[in-house]
C-alpha positions as CSV (number, residue, x, y, z in Angstrom):
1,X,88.1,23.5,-145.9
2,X,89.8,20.2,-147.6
3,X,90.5,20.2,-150.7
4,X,90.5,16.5,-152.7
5,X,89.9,15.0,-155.4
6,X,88.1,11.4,-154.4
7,X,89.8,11.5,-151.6
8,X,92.9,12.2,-152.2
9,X,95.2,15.2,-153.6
10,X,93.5,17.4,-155.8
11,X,93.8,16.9,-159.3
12,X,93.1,20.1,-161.2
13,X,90.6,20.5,-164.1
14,X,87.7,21.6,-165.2
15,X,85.1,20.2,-162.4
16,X,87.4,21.6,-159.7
17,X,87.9,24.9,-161.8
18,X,83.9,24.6,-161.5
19,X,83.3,23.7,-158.1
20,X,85.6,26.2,-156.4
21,X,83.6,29.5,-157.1
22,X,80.7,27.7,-155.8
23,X,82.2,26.5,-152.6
24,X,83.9,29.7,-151.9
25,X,80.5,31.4,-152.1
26,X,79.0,28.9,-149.6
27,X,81.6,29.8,-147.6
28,X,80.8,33.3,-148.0
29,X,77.4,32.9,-147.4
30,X,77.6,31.4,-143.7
31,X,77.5,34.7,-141.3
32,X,78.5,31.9,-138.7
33,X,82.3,31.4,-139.9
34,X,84.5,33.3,-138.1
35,X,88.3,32.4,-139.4
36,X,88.6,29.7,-142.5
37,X,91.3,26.9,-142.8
38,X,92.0,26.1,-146.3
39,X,94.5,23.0,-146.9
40,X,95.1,19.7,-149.4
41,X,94.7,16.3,-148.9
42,X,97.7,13.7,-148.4
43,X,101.2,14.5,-149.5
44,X,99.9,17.5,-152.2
45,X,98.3,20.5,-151.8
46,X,97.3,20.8,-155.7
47,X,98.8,18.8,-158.6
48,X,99.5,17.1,-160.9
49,X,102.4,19.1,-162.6
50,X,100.6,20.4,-166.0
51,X,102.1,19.6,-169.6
52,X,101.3,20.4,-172.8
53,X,99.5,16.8,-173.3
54,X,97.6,16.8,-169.6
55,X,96.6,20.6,-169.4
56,X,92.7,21.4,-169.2
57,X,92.3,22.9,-172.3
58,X,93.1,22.7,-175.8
59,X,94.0,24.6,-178.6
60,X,91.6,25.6,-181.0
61,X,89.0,26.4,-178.2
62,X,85.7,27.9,-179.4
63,X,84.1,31.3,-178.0
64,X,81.6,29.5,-176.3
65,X,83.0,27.1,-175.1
66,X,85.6,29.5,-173.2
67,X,82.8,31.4,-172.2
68,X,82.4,29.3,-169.0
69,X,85.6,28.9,-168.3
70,X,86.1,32.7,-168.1
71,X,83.6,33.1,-165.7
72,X,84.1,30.3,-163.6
73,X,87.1,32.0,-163.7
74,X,86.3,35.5,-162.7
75,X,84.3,33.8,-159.9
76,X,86.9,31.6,-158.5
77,X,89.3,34.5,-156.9
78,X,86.7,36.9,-156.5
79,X,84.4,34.7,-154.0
80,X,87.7,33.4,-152.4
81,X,88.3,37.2,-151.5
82,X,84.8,38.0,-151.2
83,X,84.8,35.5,-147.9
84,X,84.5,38.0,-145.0
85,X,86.6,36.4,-142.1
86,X,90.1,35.5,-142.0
87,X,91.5,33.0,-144.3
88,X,94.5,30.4,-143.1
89,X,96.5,28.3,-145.8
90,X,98.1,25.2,-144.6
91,X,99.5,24.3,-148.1
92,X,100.4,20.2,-146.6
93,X,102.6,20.0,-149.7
94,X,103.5,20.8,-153.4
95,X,101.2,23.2,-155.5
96,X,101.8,22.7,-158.5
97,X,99.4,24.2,-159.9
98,X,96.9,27.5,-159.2
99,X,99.4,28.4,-155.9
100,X,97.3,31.7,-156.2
101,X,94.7,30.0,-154.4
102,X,96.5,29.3,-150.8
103,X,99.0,32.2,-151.4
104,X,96.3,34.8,-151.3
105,X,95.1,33.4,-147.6
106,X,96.4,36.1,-145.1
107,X,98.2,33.6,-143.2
108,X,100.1,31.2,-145.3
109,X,101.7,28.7,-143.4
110,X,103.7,25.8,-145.4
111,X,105.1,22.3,-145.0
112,X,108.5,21.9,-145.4
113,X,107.7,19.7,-148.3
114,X,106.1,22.2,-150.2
115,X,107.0,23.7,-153.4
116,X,105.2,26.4,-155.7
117,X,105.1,26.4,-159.3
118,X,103.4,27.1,-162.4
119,X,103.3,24.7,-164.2
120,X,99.7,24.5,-165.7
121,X,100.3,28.0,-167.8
122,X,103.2,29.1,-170.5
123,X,105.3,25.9,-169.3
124,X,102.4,23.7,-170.6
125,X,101.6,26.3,-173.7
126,X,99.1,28.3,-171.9
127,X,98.8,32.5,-170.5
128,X,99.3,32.5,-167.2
129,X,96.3,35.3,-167.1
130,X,93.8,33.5,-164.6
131,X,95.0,35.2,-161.2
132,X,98.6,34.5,-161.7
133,X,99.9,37.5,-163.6
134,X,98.4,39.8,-160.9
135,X,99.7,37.8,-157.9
136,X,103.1,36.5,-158.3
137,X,104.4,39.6,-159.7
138,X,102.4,41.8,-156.4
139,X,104.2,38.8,-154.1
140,X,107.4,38.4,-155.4
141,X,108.2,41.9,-157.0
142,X,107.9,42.5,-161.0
143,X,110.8,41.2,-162.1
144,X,111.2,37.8,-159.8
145,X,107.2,37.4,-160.7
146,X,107.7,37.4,-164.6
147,X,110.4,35.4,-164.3
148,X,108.8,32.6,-161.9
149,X,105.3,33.0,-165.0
150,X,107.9,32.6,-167.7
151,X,110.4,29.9,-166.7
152,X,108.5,27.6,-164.8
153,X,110.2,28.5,-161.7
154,X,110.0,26.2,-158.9
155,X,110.5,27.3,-155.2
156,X,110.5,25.0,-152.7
157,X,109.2,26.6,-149.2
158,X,112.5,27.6,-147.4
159,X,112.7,29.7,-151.1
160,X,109.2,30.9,-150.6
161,X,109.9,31.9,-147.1
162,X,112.7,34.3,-147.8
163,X,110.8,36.0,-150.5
164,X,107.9,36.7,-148.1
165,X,105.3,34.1,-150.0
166,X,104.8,32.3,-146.7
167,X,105.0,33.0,-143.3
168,X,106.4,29.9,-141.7
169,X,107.3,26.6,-142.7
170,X,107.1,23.3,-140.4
171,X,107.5,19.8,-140.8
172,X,104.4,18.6,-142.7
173,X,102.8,16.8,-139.5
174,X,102.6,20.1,-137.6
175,X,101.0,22.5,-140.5
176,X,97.4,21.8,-139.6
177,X,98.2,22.3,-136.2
178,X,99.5,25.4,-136.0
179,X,96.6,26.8,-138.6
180,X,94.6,25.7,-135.7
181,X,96.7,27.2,-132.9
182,X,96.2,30.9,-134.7
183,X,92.5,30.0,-135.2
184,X,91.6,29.8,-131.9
185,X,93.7,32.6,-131.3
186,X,92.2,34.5,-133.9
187,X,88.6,33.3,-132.3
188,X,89.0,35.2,-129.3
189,X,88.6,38.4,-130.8
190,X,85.3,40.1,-132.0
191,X,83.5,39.1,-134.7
192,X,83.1,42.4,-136.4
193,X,87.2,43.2,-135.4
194,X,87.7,39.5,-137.7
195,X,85.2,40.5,-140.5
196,X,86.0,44.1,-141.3
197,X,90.0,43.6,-140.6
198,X,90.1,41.0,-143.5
199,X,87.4,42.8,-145.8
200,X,90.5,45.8,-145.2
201,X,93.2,43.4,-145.8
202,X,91.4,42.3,-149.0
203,X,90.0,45.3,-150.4
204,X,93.0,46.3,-152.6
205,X,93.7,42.6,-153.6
206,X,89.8,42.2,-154.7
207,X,90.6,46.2,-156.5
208,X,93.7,44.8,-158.6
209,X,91.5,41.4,-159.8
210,X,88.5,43.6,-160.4
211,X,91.0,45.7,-162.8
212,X,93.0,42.8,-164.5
213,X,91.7,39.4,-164.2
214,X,89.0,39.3,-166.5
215,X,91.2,41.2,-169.3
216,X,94.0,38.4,-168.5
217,X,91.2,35.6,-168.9
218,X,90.4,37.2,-172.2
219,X,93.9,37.3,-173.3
220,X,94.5,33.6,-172.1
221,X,91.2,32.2,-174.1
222,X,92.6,34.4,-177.3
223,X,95.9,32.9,-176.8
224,X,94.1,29.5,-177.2
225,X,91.7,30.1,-180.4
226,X,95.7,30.1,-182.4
227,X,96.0,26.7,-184.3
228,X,100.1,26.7,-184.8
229,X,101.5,24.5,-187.4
């Protein structure tokens, strides 16, 4: 599974934000997967860095209008975990934005070009409630995860590595490689072993997001109804 935008690097917004939940659902659907490969496209894995002036929402926000995004939202994370067979990041390069996405993959393999940030939240005026505030702090520990949401932390994948966000990192040519090399591997066992070891692996994860992400998505669109002067 590739992401893109036209063909190259995705460029997050709303029609990704939208089209996400519903792929990951597809995915879900099809009883024939039996392990899932998610990477990026070219040189990026997600991007571009977020500011204040490019983000994908704006101040003032209505109700209704934040409606959609809170359930596209919802629906995002929760029919990425919701796909039944193991999942396999090959994050090809930077993610600068919604990491959450390849770091909740249950084997996360990394480029040596990658880095992880968040830059689409409170660095670019936004709450980092969509997914983020329940996964960096679970990855990286409390402390380390607050202050990676508050600062706009970057980690490049060596970083990432030694605080057990990834679990190897090659030179970028090689990444999609080895994500098939423990594919196939991972094909050779029984279908039922695949499905019900990752519904296992994912059941706590899918607990937590149950618990928290919609109240974060709340707190994010409240955030954006304030008008400062």
């Amino acid at each position: 599974m590739r992401l893109h935008t036209d063909g190259g690097p995705l460029r997050w917004g709303l029609v990704p934000h939208g089209e996400l939940p519903d792929a990951f659902a597809e995915v879900g659907r099809d009883r024939d997967n039996r392990v899932v490969i998610l990477t990026g496209t070219g040189e990026e894995f997600s991007g571009l860095r977020a500011t204040a002036a490019t983000r994908s929402l704006t101040q003032g926000i209505t109700a209704a209008a934040y409606d959609r995004v809170h359930w596209e939202g919802r629906a995002l994370l929760m029919n990425l975990l919701n796909i039944e067979v193991p999942v396999i990041a090959a994050i090809n390069g930077p993610a600068w934005r919604h990491c959450e996405i390849p770091l909740l993959s249950d084997i996360v393999l990394a480029s040596e070009t990658a880095q992880f940030q968040d830059s689409a939240h409170f660095m670019s005026g936004m709450l980092p409630g969509d997914g983020m505030h329940i996964l960096m702090p679970l990855l990286m520990g409390v402390n380390r995860g607050r202050y990676f949401l508050l600062t706009g932390q970057t980690l490049s994948a060596q970083e990432a590595l030694a605080l057990g966000l990834v679990n190897e990192v090659l030179p970028q040519a090689q990444v999609l490689d080895r994500a098939w090399e423990h594919a196939r591997r991972l094909t050779q066992k029984p279908t039922l072993l695949l499905r019900y070891t990752r519904l296992m692996f994912t059941e706590h994860l899918r607990k937590r997001m149950q618990d928290l992400l919609g109240y974060g998505l709340a707190m994010e669109g409240l955030a954006l109804m304030e008008q400062p002067e």
